[in-house]
Each structure stands twice: as structure tokens, then as C-alpha cells.
DSSP file (Angstrom, degrees, kcal/mol; ACC not computed):
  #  RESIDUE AA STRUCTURE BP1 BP2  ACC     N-H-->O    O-->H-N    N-H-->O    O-->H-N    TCO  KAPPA ALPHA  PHI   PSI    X-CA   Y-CA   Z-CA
    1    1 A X              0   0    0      0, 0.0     2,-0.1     0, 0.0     0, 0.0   0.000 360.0 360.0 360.0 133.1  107.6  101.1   64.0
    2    2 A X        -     0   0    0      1,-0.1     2,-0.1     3,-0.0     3,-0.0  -0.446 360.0-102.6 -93.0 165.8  104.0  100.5   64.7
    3    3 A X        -     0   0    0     -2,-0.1     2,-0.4     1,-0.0    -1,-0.1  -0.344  40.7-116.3 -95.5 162.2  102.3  103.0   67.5
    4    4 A X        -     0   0    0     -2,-0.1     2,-0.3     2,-0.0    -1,-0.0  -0.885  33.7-147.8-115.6 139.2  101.9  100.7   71.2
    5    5 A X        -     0   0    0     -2,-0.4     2,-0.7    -3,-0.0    -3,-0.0  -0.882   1.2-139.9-124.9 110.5   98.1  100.6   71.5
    6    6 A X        -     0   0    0     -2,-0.3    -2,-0.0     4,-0.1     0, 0.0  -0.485  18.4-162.7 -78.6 107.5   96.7  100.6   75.2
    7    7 A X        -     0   0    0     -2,-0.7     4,-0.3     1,-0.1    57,-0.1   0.419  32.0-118.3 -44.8-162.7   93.5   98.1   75.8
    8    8 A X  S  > S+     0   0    0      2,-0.2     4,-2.1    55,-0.1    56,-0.1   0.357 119.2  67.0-113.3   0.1   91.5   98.5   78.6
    9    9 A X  H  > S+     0   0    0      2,-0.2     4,-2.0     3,-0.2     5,-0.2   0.788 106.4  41.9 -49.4 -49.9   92.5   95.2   79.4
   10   10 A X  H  > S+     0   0    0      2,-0.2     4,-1.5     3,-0.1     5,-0.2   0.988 112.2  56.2 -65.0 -71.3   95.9   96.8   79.8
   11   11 A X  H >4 S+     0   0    0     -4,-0.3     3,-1.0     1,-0.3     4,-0.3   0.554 115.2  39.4  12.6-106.8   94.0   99.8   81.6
   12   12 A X  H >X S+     0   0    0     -4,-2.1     4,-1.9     1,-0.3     3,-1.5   0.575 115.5  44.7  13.3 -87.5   92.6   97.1   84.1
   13   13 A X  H 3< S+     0   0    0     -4,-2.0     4,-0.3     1,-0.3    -1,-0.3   0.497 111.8  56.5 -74.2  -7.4   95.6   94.7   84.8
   14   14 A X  T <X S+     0   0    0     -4,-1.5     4,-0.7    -3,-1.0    -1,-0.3   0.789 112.9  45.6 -90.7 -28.2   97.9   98.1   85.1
   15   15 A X  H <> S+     0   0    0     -3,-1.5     4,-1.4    -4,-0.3    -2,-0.2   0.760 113.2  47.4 -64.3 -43.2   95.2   99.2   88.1
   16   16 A X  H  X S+     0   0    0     -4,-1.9     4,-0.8     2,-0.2    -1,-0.2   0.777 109.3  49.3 -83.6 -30.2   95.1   96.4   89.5
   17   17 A X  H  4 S+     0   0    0     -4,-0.3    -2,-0.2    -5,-0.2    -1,-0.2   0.806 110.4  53.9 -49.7 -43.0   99.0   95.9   89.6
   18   18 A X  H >X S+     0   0    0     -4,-0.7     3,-1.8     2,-0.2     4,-0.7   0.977 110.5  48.9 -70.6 -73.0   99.4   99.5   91.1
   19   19 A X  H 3X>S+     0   0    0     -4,-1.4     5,-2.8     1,-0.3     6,-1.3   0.428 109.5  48.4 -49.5 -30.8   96.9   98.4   93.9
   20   20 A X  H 3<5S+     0   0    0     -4,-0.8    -1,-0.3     2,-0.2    -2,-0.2   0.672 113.0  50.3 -96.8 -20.6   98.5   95.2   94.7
   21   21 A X  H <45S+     0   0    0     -3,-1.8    -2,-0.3    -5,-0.1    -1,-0.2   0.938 107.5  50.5 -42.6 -73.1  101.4   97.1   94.8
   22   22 A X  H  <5S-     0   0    0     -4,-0.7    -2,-0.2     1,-0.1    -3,-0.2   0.454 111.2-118.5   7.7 -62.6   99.7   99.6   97.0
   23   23 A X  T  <5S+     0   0    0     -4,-0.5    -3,-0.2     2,-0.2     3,-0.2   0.276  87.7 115.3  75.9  14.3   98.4   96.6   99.6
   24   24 A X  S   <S+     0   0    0     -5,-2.8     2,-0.3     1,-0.2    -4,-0.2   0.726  71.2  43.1 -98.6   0.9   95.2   97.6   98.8
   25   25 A X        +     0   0    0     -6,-1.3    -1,-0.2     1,-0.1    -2,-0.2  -0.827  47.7 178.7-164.5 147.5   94.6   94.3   97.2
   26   26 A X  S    S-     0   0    0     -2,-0.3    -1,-0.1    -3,-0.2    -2,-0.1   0.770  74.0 -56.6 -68.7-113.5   95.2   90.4   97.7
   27   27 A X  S    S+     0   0    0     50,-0.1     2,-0.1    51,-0.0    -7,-0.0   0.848 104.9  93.5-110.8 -52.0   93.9   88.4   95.2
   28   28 A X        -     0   0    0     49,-0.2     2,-0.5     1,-0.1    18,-0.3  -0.185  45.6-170.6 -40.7 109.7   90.1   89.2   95.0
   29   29 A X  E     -a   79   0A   0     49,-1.4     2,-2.0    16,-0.1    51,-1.6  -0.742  12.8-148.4-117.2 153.3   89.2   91.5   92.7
   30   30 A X  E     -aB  80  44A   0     14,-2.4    14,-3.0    -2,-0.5     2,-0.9  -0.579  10.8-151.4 -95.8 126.7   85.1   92.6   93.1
   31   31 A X  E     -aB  81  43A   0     49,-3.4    51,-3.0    -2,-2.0     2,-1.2  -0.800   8.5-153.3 -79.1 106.8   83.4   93.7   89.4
   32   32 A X  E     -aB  82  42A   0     10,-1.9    10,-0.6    -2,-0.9     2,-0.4  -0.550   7.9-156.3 -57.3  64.9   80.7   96.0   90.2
   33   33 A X  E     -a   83   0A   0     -2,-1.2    51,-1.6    49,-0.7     8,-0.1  -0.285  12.8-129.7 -48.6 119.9   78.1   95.8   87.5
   34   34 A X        -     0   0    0     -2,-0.4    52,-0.1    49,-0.2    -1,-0.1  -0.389   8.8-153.2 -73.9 135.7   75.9   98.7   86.9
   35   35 A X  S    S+     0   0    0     50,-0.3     2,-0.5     1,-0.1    51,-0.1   0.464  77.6  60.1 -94.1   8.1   72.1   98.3   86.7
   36   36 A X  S >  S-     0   0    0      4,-0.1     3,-2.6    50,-0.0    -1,-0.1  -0.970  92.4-110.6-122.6 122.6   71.2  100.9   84.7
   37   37 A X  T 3  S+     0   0    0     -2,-0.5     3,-0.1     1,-0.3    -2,-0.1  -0.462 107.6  30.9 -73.2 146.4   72.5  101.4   81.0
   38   38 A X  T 3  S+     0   0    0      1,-0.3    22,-0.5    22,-0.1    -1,-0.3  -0.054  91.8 124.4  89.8 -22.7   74.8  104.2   80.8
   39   39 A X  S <  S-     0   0    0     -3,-2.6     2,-0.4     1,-0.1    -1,-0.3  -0.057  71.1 -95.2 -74.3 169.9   76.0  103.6   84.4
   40   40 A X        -     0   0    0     19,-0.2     2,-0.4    20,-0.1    19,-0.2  -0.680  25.4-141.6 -69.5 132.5   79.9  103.2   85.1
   41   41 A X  E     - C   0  58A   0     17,-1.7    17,-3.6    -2,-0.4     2,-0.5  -0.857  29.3-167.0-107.8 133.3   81.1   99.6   85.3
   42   42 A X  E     -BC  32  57A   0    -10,-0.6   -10,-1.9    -2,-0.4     2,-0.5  -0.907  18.0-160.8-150.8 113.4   83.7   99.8   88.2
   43   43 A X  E     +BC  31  56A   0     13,-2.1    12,-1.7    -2,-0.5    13,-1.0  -0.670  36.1 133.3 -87.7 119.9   86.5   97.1   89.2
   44   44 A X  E     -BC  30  54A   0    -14,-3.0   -14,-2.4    -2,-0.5     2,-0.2  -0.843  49.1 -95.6-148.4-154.9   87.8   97.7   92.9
   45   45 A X  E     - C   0  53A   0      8,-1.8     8,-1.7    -2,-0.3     2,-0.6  -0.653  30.1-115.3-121.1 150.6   88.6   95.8   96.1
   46   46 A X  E     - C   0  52A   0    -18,-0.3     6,-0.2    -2,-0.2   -18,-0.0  -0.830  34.4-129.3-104.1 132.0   86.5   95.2   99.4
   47   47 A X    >   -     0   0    0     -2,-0.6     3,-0.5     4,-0.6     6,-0.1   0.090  24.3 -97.3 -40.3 163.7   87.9   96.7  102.6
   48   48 A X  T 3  S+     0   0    0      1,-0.2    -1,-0.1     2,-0.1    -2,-0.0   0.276 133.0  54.0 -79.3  14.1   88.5   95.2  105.9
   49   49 A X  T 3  S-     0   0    0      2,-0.0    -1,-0.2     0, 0.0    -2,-0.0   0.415 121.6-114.7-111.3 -34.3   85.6   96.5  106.6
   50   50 A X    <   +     0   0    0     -3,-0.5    -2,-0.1     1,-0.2     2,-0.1   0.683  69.2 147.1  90.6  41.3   83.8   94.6  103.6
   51   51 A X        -     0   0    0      1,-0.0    -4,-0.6     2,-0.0     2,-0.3  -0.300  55.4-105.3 -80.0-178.0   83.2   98.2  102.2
   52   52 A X  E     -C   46   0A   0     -6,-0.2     2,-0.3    -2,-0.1    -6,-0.2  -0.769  40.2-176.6-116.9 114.5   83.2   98.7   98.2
   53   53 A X  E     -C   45   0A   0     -8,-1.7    -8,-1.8    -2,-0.3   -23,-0.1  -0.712  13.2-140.3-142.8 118.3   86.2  100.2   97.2
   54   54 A X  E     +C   44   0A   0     -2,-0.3   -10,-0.3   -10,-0.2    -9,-0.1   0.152  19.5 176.1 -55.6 164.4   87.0  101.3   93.5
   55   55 A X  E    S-     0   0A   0    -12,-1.7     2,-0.2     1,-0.6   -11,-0.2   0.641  71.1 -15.8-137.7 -11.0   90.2  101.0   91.5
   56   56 A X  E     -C   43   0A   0    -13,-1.0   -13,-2.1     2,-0.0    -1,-0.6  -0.771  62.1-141.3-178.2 155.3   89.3  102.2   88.3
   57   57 A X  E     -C   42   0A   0    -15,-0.2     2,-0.4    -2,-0.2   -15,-0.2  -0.963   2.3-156.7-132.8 131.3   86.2  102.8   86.3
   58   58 A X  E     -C   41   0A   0    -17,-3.6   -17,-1.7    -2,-0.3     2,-0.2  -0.803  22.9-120.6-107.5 159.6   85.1  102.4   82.8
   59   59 A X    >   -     0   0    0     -2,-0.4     3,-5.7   -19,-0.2   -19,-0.2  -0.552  39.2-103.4 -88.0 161.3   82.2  104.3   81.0
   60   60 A X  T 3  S+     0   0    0    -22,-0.5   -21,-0.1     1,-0.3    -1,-0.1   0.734 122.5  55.6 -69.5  -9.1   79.6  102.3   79.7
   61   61 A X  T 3  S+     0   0    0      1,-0.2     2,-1.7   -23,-0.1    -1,-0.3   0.419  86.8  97.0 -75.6  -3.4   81.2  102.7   75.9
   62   62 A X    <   -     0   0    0     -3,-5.7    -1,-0.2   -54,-0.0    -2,-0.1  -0.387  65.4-170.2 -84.0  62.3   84.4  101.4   77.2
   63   63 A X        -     0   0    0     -2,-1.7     2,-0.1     1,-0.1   -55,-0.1   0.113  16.3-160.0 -57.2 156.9   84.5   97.6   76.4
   64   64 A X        -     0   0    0    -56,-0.1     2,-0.3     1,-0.1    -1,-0.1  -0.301  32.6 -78.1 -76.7-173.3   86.4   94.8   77.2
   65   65 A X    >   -     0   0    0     -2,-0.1     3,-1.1     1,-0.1    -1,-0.1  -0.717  31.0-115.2-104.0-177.6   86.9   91.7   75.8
   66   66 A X  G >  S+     0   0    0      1,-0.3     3,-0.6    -2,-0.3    -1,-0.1   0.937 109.2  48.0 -84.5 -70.5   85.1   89.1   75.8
   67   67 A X  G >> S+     0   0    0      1,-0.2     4,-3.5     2,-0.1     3,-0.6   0.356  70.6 122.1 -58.7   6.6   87.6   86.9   77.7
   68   68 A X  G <4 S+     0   0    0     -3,-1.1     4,-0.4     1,-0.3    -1,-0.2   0.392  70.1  53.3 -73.5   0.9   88.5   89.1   80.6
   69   69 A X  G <> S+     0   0    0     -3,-0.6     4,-1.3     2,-0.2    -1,-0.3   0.499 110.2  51.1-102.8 -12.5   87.6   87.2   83.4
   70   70 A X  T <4 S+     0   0    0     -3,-0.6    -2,-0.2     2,-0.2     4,-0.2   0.899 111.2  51.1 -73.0 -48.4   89.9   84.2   81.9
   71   71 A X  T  X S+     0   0    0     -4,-3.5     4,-1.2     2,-0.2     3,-0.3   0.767 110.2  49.0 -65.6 -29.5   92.6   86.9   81.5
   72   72 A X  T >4>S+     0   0    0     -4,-0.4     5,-0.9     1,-0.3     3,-0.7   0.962 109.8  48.1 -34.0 -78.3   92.2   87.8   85.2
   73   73 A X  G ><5S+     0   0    0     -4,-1.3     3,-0.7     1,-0.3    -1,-0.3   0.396 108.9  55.0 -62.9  -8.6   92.3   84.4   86.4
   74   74 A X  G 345S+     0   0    0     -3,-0.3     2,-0.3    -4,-0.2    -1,-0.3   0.923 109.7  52.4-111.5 -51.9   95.7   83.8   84.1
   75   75 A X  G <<5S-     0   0    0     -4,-1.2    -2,-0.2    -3,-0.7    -1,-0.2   0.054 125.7-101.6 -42.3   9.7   97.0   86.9   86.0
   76   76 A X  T < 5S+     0   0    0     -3,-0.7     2,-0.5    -2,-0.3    -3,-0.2   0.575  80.0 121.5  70.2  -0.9   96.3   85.5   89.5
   77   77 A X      < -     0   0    0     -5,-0.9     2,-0.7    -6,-0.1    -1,-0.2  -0.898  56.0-140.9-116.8 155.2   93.7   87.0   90.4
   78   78 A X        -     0   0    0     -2,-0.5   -49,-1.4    -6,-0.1     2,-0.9  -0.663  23.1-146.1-104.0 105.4   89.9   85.5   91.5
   79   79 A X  E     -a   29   0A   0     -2,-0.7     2,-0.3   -10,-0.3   -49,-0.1  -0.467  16.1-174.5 -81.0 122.3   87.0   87.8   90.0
   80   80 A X  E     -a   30   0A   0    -51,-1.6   -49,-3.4    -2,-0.9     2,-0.5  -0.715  18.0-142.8-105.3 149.6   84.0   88.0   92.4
   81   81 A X  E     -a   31   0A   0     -2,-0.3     2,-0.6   -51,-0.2   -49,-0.2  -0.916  13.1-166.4-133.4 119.1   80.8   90.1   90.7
   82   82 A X  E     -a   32   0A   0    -51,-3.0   -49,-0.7    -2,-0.5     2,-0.5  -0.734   8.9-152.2-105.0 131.1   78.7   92.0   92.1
   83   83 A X  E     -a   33   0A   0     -2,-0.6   -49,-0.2   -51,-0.2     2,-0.1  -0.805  23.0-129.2-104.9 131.8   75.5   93.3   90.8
   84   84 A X        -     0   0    0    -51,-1.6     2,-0.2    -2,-0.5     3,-0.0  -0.521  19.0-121.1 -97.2 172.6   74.3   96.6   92.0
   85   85 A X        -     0   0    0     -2,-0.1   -50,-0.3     1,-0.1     2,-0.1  -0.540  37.2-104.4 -99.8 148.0   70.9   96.9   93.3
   86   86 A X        -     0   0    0     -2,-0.2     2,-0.5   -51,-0.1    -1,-0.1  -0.490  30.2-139.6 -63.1 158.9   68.6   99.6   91.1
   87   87 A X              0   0    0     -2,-0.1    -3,-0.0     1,-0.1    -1,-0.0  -0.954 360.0 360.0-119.0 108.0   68.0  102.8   92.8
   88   88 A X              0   0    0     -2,-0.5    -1,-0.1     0, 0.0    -2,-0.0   0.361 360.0 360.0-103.8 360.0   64.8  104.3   92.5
């Protein structure tokens, strides 16, 4: 029996499941890109407020594939991206 091996695609689409679960999110989900290598790359929801709000975070070694905003989209949800501003 071979070992079940957890992506972070699975990671991801299991956070986002919980969340929607939750109510803490519709459809949108917002990608926070980091502007600094090394930073955390960090998937959440906006508020009703149009606050920032995470739902899970990867470290900057953590990849994805390639194809993960097609896998999103195959999963019903619409990935919006945000690029953070540097901080000096």
C-alpha cells in the first residue's frame, strides 16, 4: 500500500474548504504575493470590510504547481492577486 502523500495543493484546497465551510469565504479567493524573496506567500479572503484576511500561509520554499490557479478555478473558486507593496 503506497504512503498518501499531501501536496500543498491539497494543503490549499483543504483551507479553503474549511473556510467556506466556516462562512468566511464565497467564491473569491485573494493571493497575496510577497515582494521580498523569502517573504511568506499567503492565500486568504477579504472582509466586509475589504480588510486582508489570511487562511493559510506558505514559506517561500513551499511550492505549488505550476497549474494552481487552473485547479482553483476547476474547484469553483475565482483567484484575485494581489501584490504587496515593498516596505522600506
Amino acid at each position: 500500500m503506497q504512503p498518501v502523500t499531501i501536496t500543498n495543493l491539497d494543503r490549499l484546497l483543504t483551507a479553503l474548504i474549511q473556510a467556506r465551510q466556516r462562512g468566511e469565504l464565497q467564491q473569491t479567493v485573494v493571493e497575496r504575493v510577497p515582494s521580498e524573496p523569502g517573504a511568506d506567500h499567503i492565500f486568504g479572503t477579504r472582509t466586509d470590510k475589504g480588510e486582508f484576511k489570511p487562511l493559510i500561509r506558505f514559506r517561500f520554499d513551499q511550492q505549488l504547481p505550476d497549474n494552481y490557479a487552473e485547479a482553483l478555478k476547476q474547484h469553483g473558486y475565482q483567484l484575485e492577486v494581489l501584490h504587496e507593496k515593498h516596505r522600506s
